[in-house]
C-alpha positions in Angstrom: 118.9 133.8 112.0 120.1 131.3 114.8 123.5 133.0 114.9 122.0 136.2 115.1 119.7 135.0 118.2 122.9 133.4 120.1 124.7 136.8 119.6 121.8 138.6 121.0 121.4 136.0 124.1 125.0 136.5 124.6 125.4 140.3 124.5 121.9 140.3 127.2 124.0 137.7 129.3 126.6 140.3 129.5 124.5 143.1 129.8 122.6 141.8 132.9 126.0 140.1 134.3 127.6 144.0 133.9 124.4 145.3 135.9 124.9 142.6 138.7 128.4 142.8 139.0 128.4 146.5 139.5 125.7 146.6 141.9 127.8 144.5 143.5 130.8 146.4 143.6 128.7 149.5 144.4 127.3 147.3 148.0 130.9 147.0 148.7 131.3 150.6 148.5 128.5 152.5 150.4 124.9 151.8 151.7 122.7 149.7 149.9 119.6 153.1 150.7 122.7 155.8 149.2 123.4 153.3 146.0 120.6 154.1 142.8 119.8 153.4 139.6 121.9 155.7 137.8 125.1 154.8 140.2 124.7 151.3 138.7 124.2 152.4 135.3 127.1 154.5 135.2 129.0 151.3 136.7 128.3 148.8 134.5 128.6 151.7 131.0 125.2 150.7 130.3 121.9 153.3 129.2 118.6 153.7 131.4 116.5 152.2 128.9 118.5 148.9 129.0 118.4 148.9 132.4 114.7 149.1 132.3 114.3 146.8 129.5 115.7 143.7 132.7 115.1 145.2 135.7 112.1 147.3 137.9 114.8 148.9 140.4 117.9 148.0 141.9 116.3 145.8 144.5 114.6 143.5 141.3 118.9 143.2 140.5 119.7 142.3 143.9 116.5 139.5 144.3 117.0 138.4 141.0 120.9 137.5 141.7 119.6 135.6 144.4 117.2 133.5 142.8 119.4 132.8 140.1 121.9 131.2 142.5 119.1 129.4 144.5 117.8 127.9 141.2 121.0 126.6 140.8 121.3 125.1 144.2 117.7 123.8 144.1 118.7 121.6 140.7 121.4 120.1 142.5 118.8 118.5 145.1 118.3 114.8 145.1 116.2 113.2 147.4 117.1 109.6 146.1 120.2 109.9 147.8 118.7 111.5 151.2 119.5 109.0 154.1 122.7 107.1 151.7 125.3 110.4 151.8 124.6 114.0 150.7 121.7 114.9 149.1 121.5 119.1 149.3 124.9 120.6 147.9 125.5 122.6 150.9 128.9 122.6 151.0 128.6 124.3 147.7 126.6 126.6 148.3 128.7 127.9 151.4 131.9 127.6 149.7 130.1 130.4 146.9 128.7 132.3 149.7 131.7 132.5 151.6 133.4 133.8 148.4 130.8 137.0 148.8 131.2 137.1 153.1 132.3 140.6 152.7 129.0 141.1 150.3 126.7 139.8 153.0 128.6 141.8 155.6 127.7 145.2 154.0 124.2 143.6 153.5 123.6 143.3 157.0 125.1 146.8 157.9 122.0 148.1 155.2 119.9 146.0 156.5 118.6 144.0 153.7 120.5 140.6 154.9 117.3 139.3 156.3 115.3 140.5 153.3 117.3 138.2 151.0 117.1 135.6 153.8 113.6 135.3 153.5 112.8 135.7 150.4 115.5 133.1 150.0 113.7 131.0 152.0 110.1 131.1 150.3 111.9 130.8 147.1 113.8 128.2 147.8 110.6 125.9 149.8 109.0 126.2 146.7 111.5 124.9 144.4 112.1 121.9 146.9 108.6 121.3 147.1 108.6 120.5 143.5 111.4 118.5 144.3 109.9 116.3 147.1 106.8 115.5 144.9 108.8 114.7 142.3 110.8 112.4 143.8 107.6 110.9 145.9 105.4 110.5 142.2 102.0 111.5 142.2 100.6 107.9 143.3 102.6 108.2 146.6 101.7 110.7 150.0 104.9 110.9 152.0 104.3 110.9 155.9 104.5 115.1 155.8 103.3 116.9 153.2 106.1 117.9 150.6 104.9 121.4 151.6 106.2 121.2 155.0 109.2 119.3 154.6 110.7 121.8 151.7 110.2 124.7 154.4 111.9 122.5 157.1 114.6 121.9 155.2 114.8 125.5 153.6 114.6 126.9 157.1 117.4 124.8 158.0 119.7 125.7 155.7 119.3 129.1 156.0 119.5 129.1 160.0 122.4 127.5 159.6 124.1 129.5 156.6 123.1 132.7 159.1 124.5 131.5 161.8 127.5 130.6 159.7 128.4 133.9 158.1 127.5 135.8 161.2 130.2 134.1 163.6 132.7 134.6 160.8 132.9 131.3 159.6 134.1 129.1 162.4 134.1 126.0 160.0 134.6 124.7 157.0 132.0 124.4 154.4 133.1 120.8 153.9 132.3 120.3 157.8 128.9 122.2 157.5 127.8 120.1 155.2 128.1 117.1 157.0 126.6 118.6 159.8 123.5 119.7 158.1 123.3 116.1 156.8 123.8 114.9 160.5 121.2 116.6 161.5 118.5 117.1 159.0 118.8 113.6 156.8 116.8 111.3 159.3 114.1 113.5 159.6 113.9 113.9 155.6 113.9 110.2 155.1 111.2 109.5 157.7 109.3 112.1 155.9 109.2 111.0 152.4 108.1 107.8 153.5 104.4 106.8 152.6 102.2 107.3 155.1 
């Protein structure tokens, strides 16, 4: 039975990896608005019904990729390092995004960069909210509430991932890293403080 239930993860793993990868190869290849279900479908050699059976629309693929990679990143957050050396993987999530730059480009010519932007950013608050009170323990009230400084720092790492990808890159992900730690880490560890 346990074999049987691994083989069945495995083949929806690839099933819903074959639907993201060809929407993604379909983004590259016309407007996101001209792309539909069947396009994708026919893509990833898969039938309607199993399409239906993960997804709502095309646009539940495309949000769905993106919180999978923010959950990710999210898990990756440690706040007991905040103020000591790097505490958000930034640098990794650049160095993936910059792997997708042409991706984003087409995104922004259809006009859906800025709906994955801030959905990215609500999605990804929340998840360092949990974070934040995690780290703080319920006995503790840092100086700001956890609910402010997860949208802070969500805010700025998406600014700066925008501004980023929009000016082509001009440096490295190692560098932007350490400039989102320049600049955001002081404020952070002033803010988990107890008030």
């Amino acid at each position: 039975m346990n074999g049987t239930r691994v083989k069945q993860d495995r083949r929806i793993d690839r099933t819903v990896s074959s639907l993201r990868k060809a929407l993604t190869e379909l983004i590259l290849e016309k407007h996101y608005d001209l792309i539909t279900v069947q396009d994708i479908i026919d893509r990833a050699n898969v039938g309607r019904s199993t399409f239906y059976t993960h997804f709502r629309d095309k646009e539940d693929v495309l949000i769905g990729d993106w919180k999978r990679i923010l959950g990710f990143f999210v898990e990756s957050i440690n706040f007991e390092y905040a103020g000591k050396t790097r505490f958000v993987p930034v640098r990794e999530l650049m160095l993936h995004l910059k792997e997708f730059h042409a991706l984003y480009r087409a995104l922004v010519r259809s006009g859906k960069a800025e709906r994955l932007f801030a959905t990215g950013t609500s999605y990804l608050a929340n998840g360092i909210e949990v974070k934040i009170a995690a780290f703080a323990g319920p006995e503790t009230q840092p100086s700001v509430p956890p609910a402010v400084s997860a949208h802070f720092v969500a805010l700025q790492i998406f600014g700066l991932l925008k501004w980023w990808l929009d000016r082509n890159m001009p440096y490295s992900p190692e560098e932007m890293d350490e400039m989102f730690h320049t600049l955001v880490a002081p404020g952070i560890v002033d803010a988990l403080k107890s008030s």
